[in-house]
ZABANU-399983 format. One record per atom (N, C-alpha, C, O): residue number from 1; residue in three letters; atom name; x, y, z. Coordinates in Angstrom, 2 decimals, decimal comma. Layout:
ZABANU-399983
[pt NUM ala CA [X Y Z]],
...
END
This chain:
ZABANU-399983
[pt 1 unk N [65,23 15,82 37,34]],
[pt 1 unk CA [64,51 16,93 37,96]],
[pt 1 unk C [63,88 17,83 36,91]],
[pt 1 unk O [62,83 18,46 37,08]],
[pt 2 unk N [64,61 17,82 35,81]],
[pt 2 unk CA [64,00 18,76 34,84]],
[pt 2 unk C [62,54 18,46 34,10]],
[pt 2 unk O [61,70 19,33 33,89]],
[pt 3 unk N [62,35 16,76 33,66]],
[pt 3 unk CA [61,15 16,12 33,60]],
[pt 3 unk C [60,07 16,79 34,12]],
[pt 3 unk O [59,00 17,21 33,68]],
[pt 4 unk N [60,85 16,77 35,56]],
[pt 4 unk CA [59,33 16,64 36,76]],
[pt 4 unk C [59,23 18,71 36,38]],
[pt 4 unk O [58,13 19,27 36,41]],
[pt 5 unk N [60,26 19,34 36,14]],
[pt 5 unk CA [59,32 20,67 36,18]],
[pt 5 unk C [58,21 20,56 34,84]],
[pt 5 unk O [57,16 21,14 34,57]],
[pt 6 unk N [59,00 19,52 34,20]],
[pt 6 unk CA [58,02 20,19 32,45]],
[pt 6 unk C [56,89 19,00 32,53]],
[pt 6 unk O [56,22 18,85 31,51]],
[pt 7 unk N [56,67 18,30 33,44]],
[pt 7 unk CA [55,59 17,45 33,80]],
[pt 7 unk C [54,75 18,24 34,69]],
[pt 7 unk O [53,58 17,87 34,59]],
[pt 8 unk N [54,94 19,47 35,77]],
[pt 8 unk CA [54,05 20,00 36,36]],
[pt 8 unk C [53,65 21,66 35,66]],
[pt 8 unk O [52,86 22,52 36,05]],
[pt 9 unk N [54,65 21,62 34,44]],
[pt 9 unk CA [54,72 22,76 33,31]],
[pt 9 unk C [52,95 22,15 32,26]],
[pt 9 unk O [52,02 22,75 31,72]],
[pt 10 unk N [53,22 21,07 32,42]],
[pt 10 unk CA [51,96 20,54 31,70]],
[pt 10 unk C [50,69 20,38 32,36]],
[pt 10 unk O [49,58 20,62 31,89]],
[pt 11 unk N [50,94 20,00 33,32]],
[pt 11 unk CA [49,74 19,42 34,16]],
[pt 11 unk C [49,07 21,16 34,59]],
[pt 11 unk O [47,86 21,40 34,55]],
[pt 12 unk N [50,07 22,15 34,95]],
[pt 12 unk CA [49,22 23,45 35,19]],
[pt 12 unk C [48,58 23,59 34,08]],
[pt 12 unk O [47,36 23,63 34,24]],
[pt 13 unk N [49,02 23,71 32,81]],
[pt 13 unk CA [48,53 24,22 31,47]],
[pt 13 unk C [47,14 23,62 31,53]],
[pt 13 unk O [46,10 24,28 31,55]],
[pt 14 unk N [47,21 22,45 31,55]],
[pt 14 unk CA [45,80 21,24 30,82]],
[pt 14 unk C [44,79 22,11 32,19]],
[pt 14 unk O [43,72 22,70 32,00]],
[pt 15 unk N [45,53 21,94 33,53]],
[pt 15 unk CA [43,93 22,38 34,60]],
[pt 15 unk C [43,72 23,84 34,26]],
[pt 15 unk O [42,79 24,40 34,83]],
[pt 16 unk N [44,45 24,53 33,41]],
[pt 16 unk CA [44,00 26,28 33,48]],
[pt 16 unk C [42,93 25,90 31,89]],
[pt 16 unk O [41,82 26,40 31,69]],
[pt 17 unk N [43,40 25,25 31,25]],
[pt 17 unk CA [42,42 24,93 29,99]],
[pt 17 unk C [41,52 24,35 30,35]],
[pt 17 unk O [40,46 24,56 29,75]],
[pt 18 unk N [41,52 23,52 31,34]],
[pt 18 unk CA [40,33 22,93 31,20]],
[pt 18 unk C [38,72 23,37 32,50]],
[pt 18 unk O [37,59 22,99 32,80]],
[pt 19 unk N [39,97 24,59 32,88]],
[pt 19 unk CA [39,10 25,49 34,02]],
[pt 19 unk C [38,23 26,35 32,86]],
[pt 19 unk O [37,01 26,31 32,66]],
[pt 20 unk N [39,60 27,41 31,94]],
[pt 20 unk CA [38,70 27,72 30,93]],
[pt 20 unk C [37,46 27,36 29,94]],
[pt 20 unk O [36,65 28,05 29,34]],
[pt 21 unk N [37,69 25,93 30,04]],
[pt 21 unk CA [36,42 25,48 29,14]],
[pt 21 unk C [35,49 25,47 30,01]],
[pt 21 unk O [34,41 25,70 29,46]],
[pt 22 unk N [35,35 25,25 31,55]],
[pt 22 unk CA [34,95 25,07 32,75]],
[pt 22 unk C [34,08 25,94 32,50]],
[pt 22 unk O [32,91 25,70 32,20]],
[pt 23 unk N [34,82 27,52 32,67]],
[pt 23 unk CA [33,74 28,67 32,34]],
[pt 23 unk C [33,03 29,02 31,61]],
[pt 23 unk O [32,09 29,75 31,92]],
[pt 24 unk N [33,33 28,48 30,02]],
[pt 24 unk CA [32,85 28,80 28,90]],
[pt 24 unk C [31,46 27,73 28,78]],
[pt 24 unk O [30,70 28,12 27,90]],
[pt 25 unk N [31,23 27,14 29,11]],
[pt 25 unk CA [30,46 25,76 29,47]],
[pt 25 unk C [29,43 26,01 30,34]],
[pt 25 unk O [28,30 25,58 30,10]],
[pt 26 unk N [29,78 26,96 31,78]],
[pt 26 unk CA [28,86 28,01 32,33]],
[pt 26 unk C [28,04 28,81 31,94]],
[pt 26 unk O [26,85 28,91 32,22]],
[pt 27 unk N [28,91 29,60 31,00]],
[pt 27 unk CA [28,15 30,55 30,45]],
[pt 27 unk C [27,62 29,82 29,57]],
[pt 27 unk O [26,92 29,10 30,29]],
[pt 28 unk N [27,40 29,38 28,26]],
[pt 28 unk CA [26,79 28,73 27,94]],
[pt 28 unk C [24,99 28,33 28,37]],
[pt 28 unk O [23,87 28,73 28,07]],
[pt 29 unk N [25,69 27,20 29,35]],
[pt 29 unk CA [24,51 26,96 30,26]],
[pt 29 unk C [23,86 27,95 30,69]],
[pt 29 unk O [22,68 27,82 30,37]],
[pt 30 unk N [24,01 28,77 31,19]],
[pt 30 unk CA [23,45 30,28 31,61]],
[pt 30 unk C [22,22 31,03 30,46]],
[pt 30 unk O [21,03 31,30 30,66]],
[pt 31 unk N [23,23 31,26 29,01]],
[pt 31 unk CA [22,45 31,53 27,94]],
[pt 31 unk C [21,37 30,69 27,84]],
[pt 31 unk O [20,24 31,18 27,83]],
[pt 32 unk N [21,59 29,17 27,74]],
[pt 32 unk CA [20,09 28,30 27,25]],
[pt 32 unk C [19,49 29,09 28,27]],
[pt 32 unk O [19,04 30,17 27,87]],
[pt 33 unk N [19,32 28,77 29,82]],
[pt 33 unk CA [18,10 29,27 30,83]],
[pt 33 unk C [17,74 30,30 29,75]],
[pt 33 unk O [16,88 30,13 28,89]],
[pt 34 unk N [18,45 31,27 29,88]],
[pt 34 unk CA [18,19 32,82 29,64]],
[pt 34 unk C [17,04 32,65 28,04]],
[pt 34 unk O [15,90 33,10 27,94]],
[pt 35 unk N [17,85 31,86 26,94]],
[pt 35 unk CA [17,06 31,29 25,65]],
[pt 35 unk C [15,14 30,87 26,05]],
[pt 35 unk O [14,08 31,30 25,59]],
[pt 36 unk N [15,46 29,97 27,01]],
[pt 36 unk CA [14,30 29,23 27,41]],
[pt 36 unk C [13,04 30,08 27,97]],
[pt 36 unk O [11,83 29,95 27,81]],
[pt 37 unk N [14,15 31,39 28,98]],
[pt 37 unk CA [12,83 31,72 29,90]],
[pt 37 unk C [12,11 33,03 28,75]],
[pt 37 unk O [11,11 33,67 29,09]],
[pt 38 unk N [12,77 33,23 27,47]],
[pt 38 unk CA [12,61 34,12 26,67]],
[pt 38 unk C [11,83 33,38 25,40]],
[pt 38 unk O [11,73 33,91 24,29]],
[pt 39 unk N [11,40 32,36 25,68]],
[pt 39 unk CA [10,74 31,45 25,46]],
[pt 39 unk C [9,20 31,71 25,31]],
[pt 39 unk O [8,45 32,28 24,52]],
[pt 40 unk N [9,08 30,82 26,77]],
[pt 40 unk CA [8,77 30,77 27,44]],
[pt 40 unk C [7,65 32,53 27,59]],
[pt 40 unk O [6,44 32,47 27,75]],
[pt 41 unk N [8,45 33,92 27,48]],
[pt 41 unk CA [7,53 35,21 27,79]],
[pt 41 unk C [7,21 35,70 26,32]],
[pt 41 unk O [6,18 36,29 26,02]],
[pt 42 unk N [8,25 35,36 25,42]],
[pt 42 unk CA [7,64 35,65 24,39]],
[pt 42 unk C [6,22 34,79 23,77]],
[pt 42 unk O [5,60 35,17 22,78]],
[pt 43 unk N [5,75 33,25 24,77]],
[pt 43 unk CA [4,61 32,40 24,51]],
[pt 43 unk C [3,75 33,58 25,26]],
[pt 43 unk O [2,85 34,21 24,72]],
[pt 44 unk N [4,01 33,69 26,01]],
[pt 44 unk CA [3,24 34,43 27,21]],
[pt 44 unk C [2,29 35,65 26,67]],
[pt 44 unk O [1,10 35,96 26,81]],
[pt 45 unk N [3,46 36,22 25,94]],
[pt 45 unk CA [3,14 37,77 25,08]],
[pt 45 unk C [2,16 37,57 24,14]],
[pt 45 unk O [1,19 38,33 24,07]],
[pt 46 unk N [2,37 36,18 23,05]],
[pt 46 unk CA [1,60 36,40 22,03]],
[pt 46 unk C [0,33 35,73 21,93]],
[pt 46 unk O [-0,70 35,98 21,30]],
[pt 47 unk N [0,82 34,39 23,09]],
[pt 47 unk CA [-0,43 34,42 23,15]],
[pt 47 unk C [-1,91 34,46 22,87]],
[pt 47 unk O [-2,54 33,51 22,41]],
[pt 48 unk N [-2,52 35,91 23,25]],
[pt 48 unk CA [-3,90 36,11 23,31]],
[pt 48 unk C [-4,19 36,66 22,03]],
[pt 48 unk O [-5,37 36,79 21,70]],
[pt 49 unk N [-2,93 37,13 20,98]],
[pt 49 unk CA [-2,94 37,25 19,45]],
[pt 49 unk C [-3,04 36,37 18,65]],
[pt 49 unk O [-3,33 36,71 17,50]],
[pt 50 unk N [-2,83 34,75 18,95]],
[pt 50 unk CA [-2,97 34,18 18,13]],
[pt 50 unk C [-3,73 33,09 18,20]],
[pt 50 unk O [-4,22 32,57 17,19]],
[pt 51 unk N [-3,87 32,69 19,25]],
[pt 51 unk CA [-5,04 31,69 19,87]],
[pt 51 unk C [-6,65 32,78 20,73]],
[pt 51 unk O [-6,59 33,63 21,62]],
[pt 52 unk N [-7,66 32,34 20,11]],
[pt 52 unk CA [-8,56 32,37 20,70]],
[pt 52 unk C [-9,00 31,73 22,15]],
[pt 52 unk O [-10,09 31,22 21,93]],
[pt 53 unk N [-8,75 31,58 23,16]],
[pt 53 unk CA [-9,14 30,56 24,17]],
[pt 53 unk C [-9,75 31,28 25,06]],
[pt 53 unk O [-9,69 32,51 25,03]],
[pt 54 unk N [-10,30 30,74 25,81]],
[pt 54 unk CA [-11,63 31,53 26,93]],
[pt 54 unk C [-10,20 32,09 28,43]],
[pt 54 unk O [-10,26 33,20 28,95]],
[pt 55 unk N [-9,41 31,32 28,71]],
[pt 55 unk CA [-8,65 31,59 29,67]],
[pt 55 unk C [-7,44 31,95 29,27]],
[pt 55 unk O [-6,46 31,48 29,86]],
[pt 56 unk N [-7,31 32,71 28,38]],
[pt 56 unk CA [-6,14 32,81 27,99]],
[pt 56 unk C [-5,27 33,84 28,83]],
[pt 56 unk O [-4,06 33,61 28,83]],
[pt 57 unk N [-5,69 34,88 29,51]],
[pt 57 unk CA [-5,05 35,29 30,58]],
[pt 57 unk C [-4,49 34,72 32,15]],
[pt 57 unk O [-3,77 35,31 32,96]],
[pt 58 unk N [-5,19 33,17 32,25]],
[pt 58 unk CA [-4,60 32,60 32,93]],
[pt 58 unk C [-3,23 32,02 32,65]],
[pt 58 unk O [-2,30 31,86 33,43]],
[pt 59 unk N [-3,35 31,64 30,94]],
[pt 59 unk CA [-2,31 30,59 30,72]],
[pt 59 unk C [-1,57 31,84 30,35]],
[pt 59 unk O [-0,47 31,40 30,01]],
[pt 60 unk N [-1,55 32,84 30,25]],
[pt 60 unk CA [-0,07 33,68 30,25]],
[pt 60 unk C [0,44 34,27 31,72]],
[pt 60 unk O [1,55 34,57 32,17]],
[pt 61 unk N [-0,28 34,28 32,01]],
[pt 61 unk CA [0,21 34,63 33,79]],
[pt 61 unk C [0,74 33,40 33,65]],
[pt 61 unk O [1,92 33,54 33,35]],
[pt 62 unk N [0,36 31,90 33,74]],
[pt 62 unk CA [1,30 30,88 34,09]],
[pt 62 unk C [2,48 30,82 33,31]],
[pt 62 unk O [3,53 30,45 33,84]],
[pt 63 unk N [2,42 31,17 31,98]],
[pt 63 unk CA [3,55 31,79 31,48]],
[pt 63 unk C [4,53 32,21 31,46]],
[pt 63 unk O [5,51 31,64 30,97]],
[pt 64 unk N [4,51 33,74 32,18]],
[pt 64 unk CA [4,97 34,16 32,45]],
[pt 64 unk C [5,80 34,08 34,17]],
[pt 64 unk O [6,74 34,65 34,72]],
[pt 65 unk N [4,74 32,95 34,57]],
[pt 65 unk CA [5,58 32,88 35,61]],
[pt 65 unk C [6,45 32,01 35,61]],
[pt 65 unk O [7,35 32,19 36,43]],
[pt 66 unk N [6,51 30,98 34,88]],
[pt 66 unk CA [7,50 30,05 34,45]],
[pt 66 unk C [8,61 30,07 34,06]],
[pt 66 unk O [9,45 29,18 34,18]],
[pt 67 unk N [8,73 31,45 33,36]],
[pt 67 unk CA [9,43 32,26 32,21]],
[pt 67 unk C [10,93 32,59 33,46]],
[pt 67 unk O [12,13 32,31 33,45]],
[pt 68 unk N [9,93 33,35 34,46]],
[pt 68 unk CA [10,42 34,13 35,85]],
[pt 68 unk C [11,20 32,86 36,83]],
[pt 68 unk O [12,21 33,13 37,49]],
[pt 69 unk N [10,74 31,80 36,83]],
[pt 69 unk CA [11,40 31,13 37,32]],
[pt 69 unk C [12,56 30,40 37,05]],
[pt 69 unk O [13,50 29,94 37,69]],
[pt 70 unk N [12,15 30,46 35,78]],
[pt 70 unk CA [13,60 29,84 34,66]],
[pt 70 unk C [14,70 30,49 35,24]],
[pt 70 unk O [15,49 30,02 36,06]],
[pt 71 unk N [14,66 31,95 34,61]],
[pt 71 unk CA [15,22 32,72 34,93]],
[pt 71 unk C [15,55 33,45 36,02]],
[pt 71 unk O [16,12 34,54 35,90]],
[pt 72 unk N [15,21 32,89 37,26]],
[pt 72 unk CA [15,79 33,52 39,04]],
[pt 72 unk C [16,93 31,99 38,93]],
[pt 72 unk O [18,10 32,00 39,32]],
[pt 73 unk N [16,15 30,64 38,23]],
[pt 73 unk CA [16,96 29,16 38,57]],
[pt 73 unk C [17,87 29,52 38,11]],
[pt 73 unk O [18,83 29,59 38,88]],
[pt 74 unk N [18,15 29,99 36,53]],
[pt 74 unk CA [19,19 29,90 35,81]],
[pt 74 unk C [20,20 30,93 36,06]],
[pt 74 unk O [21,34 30,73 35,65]],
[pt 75 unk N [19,87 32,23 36,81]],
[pt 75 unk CA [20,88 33,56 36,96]],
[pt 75 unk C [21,44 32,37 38,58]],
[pt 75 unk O [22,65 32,20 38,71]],
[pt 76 unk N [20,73 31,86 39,36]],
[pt 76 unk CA [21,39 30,94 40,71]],
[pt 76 unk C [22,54 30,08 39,83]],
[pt 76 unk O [23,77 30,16 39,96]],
[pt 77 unk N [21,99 29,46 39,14]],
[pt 77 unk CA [22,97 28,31 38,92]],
[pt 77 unk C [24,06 28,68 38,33]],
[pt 77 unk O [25,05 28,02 38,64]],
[pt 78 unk N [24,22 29,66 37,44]],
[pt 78 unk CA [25,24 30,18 37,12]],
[pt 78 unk C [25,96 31,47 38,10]],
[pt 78 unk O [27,08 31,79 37,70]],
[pt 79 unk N [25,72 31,85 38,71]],
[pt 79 unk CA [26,46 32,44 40,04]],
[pt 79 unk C [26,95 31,41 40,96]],
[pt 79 unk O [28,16 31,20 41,02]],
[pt 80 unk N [26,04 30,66 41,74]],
[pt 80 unk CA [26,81 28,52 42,43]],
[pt 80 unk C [27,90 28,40 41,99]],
[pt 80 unk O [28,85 28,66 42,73]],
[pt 81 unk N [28,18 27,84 40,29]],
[pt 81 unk CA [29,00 27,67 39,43]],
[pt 81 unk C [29,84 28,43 39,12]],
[pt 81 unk O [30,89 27,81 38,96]],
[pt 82 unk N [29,99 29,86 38,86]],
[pt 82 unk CA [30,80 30,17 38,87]],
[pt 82 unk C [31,64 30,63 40,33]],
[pt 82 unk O [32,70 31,25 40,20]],
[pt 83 unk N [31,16 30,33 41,61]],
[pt 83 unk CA [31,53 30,83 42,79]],
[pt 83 unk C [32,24 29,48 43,13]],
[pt 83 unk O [32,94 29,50 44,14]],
[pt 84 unk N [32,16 28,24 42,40]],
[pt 84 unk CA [32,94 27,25 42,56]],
[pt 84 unk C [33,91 26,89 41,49]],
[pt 84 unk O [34,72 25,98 41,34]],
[pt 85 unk N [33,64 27,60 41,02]],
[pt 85 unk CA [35,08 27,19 39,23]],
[pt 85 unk C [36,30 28,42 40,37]],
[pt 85 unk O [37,50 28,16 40,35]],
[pt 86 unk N [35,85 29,51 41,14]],
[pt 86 unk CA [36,84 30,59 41,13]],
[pt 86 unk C [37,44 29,93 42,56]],
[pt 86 unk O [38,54 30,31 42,95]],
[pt 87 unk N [36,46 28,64 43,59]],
[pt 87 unk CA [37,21 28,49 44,82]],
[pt 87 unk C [38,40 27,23 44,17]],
[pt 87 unk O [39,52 26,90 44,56]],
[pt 88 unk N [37,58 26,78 43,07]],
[pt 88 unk CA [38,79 25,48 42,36]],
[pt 88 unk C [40,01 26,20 41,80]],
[pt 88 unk O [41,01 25,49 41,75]],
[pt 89 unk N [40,15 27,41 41,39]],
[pt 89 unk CA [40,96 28,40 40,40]],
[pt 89 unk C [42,10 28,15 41,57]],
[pt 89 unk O [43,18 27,85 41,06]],
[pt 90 unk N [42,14 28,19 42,88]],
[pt 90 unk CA [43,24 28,57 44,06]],
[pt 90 unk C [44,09 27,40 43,80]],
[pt 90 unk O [45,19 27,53 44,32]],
[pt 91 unk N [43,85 25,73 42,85]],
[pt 91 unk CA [43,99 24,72 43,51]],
[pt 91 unk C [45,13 23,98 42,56]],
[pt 91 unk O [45,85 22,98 42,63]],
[pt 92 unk N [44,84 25,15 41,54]],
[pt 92 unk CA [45,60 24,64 40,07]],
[pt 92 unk C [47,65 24,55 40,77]],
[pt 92 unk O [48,29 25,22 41,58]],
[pt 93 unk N [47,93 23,54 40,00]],
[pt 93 unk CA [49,38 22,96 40,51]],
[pt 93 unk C [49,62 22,54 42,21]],
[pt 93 unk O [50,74 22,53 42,72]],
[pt 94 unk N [48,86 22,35 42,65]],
[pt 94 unk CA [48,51 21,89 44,04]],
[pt 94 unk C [47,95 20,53 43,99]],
[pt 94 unk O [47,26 20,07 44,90]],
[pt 95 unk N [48,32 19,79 42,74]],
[pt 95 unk CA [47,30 18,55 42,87]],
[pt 95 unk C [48,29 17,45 43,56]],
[pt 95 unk O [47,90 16,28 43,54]],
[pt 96 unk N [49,39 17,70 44,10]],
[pt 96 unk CA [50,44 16,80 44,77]],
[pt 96 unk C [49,96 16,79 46,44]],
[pt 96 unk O [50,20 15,89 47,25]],
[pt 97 unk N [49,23 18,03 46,66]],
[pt 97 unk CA [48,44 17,83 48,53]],
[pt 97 unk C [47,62 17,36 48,68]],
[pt 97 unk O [47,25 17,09 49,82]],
[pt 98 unk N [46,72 16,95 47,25]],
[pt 98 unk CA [45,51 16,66 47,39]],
[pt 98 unk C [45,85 14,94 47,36]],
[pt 98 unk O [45,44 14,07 48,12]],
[pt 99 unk N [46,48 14,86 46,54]],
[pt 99 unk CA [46,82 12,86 46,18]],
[pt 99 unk C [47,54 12,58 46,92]],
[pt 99 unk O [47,31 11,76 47,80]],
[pt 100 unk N [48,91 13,36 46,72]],
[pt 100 unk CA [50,16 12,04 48,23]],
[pt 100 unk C [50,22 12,77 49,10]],
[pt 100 unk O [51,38 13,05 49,42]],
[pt 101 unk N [49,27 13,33 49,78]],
[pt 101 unk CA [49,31 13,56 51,30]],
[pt 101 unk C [48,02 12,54 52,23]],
[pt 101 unk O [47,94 12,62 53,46]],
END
């Protein structure tokens, strides 16, 4: 009997670590969007300083809207994600209802 506590002594540990990396992995992901769409406005910004082009206020409006979309996708996907790492958080040492039932 004592095994089986320090076998479910382990098995909690590894799913709370590996929830933690779970999150850290989120965020992460979160930053690139955030990297990209800052990208992306800083092209937007400079732009009409460093290229001569006849439409160049089109291609920074498209720019910038790209920039904007990155960034509405990437603030979603990381709220999704983290609203499902916190419904998995309930589940840790419960993995005996999920398999032999």
């Amino acid at each position: 009997m004592e095994s089986k506590k320090a076998l479910n002594k382990d098995l909690i540990l590894r799913e709370r670590l590996a929830l933690q990396r779970t999150v850290l992995a989120n965020q992460s992901t979160f930053l690139a969007f955030l990297r990209t769409a800052m990208y992306f406005l800083i092209a937007g910004l400079s732009l009409r300083n460093l290229l001569k082009v006849d439409n160049s206020f089109l291609i920074e409006i498209v720019l910038f809207i790209i920039s904007s979309l990155i960034f509405v996708f990437g603030t979603v996907n990381y709220f999704k994600h983290k609203k499902s790492i916190a419904e998995n958080k309930k589940h840790i040492g419960d993995y005996q209802l999920e398999y032999y039932l």
